[in-house]
C-alpha positions as CSV (number, residue, x, y, z in Angstrom):
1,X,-8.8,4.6,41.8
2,X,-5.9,6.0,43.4
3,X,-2.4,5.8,42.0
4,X,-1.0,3.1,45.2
5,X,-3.8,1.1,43.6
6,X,-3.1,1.1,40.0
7,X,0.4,0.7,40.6
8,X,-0.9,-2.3,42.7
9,X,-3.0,-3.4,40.2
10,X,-0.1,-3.1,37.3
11,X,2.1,-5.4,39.8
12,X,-0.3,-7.9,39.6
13,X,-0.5,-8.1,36.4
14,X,2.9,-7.9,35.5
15,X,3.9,-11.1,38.1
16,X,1.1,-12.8,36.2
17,X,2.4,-12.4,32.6
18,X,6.0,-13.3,34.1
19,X,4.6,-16.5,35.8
20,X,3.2,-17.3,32.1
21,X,6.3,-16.6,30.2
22,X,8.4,-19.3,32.8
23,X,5.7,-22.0,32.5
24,X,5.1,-21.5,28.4
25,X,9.6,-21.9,28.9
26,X,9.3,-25.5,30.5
27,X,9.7,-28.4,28.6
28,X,6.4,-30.3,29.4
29,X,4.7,-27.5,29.8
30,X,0.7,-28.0,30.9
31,X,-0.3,-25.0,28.8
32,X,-1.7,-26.0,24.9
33,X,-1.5,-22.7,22.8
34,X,-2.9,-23.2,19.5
35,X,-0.1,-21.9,17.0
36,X,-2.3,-21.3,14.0
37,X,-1.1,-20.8,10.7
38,X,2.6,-19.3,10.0
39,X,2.7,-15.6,10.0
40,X,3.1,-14.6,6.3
41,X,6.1,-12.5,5.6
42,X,6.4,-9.3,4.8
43,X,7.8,-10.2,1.2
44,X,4.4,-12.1,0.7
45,X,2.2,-9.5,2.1
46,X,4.0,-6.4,-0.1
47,X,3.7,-9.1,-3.0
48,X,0.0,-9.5,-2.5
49,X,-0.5,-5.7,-1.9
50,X,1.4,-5.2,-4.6
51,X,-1.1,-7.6,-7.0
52,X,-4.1,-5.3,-5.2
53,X,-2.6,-2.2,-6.4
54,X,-2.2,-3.7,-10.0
55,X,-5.5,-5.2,-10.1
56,X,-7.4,-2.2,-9.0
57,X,-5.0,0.2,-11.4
58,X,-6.0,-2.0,-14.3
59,X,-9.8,-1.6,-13.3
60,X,-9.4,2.0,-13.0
61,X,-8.0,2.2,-16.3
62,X,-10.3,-0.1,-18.0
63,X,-13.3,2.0,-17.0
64,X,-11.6,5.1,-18.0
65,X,-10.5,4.2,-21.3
66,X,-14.6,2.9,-21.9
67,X,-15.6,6.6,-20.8
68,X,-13.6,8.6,-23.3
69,X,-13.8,5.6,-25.6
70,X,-10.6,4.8,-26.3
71,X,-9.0,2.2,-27.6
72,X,-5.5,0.3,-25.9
73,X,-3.5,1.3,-29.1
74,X,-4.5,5.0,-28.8
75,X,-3.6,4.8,-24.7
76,X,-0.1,2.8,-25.4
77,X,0.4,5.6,-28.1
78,X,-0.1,8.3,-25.6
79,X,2.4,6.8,-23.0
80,X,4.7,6.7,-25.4
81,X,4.4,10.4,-26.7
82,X,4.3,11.5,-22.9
83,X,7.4,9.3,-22.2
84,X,9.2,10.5,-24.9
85,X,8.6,13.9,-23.9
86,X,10.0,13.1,-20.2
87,X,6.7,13.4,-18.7
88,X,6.9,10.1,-16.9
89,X,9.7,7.6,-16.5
C-alpha cells in the first residue's frame, strides 16, 4: 500500500470517528452505548493494590517464619533490635 493510500485510508477513518463524536453530542441521539460500571478511582485501585501487597507480605512472612521456626515474639523482637540500631525506619 502506497503512502497516497494510507493517508487516504487514515482520512477515512478519521471523518468517521468525527461523524461519531457529533452524533454521540446530540441530544436524542440514535446510538445506545452501554456505560457499564463506573471506572474505579485511582484512590480505590492504589487502596486495593495496596491490600495485595499486604496480604501477599503477610504470606511471605508467615511461611518464612514456619521455615526457620520462629515464633512472632522472637520476629517482633528482631525488628525492634534492628530498628533500634537504625537499620530500618
Amino acid at each position: 500500500m502506497d503512502e497516497r493510500e494510507k493517508l487516504r485510508k487514515f482520512r477515512e477513518l478519521d471523518d468517521a470517528f468525527a461523524e461519531a463524536l457529533r452524533e454521540l453530542e446530540k441530544p436524542n441521539s440514535r446510538f445506545n452505548i452501554p456505560t457499564g460500571p463506573p471506572v474505579r478511582s485511582l484512590e480505590e485501585r492504589e487502596a486495593n493494590d495496596e491490600q495485595v501487597r499486604q496480604h501477599v507480605f503477610e504470606q511471605r512472612l508467615k511461611a518464612l517464619m514456619n521455615e526457620h521456626a520462629q515464633s512472632k515474639e522472637s520476629v517482633a523482637m528482631l525488628l525492634r533490635t534492628m530498628q533500634s540500631l537504625g537499620h530500618i525506619a
